[in-house]
C-alpha positions, 0 to 999 in steps of 0.5 A, a space after each residue: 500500500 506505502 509502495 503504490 502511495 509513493 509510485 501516485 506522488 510521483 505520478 502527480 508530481 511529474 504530471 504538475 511538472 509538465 503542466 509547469 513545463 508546459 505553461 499550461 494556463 491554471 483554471 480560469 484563464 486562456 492564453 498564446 504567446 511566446 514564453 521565452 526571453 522576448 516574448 509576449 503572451 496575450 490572454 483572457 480571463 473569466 470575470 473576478 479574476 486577478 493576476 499578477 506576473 512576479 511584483 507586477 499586477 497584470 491589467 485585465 480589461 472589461 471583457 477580460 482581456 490582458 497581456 503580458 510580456 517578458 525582458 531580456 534577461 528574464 529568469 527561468 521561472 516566473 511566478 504568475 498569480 491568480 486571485 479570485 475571491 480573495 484565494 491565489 493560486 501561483 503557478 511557475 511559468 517557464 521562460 526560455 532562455 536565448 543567447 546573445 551575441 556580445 562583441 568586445 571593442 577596445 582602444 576607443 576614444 573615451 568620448 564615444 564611450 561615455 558622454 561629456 557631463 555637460 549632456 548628462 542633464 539633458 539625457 536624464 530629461 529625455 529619458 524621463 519623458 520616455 519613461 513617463 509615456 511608457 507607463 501609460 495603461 490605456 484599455 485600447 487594444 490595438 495591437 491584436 491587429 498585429 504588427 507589420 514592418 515600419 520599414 524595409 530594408 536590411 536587418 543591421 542590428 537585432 534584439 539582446 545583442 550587446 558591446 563591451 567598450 573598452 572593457 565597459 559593459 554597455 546597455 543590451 540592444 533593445 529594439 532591431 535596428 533596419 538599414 535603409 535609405 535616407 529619407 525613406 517612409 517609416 510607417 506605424 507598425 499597429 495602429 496606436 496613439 503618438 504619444 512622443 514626437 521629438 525631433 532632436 533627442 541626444 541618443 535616439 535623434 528624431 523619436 516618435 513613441 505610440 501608444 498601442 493600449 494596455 501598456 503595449 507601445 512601440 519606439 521608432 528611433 533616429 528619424 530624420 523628420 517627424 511627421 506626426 503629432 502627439 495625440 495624433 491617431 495613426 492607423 497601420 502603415 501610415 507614415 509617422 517619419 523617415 529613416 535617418 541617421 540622427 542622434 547618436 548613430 552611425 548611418 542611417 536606420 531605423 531603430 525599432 523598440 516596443 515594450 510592454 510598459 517598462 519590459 523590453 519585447 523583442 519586435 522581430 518575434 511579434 512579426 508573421 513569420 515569412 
């Protein structure tokens, strides 16, 4: 009887360790996605239902909708949270892991590695305008239409990559960087709400923010003009700008970023695949 106790714990426990490896969603809520470093899972949930991923509360919208993404360098294992009348279930959601490519420069001059302090006021005033639009958690869901290019051309730079300049680790990459002609259109990726348009940025140049609902938003980098305004609505494929080599770049290109508030997405990934 104590043998065949043992053999239907293990059972159990190897059947709650799949449903974990799995990220099968607990009672009460559906979802898709990509769970891995990168990625974003949209879902719906039944009515009363509360749900936090790791500190972070997860809006649910009236019919039930939420969204939710995971950084660069997520753990492993996430704790996701769901409350209904005043009980919680957790479960763990498996994130998988990626590798980056990292690439060591030595021997530059120190100005292309560090900013001159007389700039570094004004960085912490745009970052602060970037951060502020980031935080928006409006119930507009525009980005279930999906995503397409904002611009064709040659994919230079690609998401989690990073440099070590003169043995100085530098922020990760967190967008993909397009190669393409001066000048040429940049359209807005998903419908949305222009909620930055700056034309002089110090590290992104010209920089337009829009907004794509429930915390989901999207940054397009390096402009050379600035066609919209903020508060302007845009639809998918209008133009909001054109492809540039400003603020602190080295030719012309797009940089493109979307996020999920303050956690970093990997635009490539919300792509259909070809």
């Amino acid at each position: 009887m104590k043998r065949w106790l043992v053999v239907c714990l293990l059972l159990l426990a190897g059947m709650a360790q799949g449903r974990a490896l799995a990220n099968e969603p607990p009672p009460g809520l559906t979802w898709q996605g990509d769970f891995s470093q990168g990625g974003l899972v949209i879902g719906r949930a039944e009515p009363g239902l509360q749900i936090k991923l790791g500190e972070r509360m997860v809006s649910v919208a009236g019919d039930g909708r939420f969204v939710f993404g995971f950084g660069r360098d997520e753990p492993a294992s996430v704790p996701l949270t769901v409350t209904r009348g005043g009980k919680a279930e957790q479960v763990a959601l498996q994130v998988t892991a990626r590798t980056y490519d990292i690439q060591r420069i030595d021997g530059l001059p120190p100005a292309q590695v560090t900013p001159p302090p007389a700039v570094l006021e004004r960085i912490r005033r745009e970052n602060a305008k970037i951060a502020e639009v980031r935080q928006r958690n409006t119930p507009r869901q525009d980005f279930l239409q999906g995503w397409i290019w904002p611009v064709k051309g040659i994919v230079s730079g690609v998401y989690g990559s990073q440099r070590i300049l003169n043995g100085e680790p530098r922020q990760p990459h967190f967008g993909i960087d397009i190669a393409a002609p001066t000048g040429t259109p940049v359209l807005a990726s998903t419908d949305g709400e222009v909620v930055l348009a700056e034309k002089d940025f110090y590290y992104t140049g010209g920089t337009v923010i829009i907004d794509h609902g429930m915390g989901i938003n999207a940054a397009y980098s390096h402009l050379q003009s600035v066609t919209v305004k903020v508060g302007q609505r845009v639809k998918q494929g209008e133009k909001i700008g054109t492809v540039g080599a400003t603020g602190r770049a080295t030719g012309a290109h797009l940089d493109w970023r979307v996020n999920w508030f303050d956690v970093r997405l990997d635009p490539q990934r919300l792509l259909p695949k070809e």
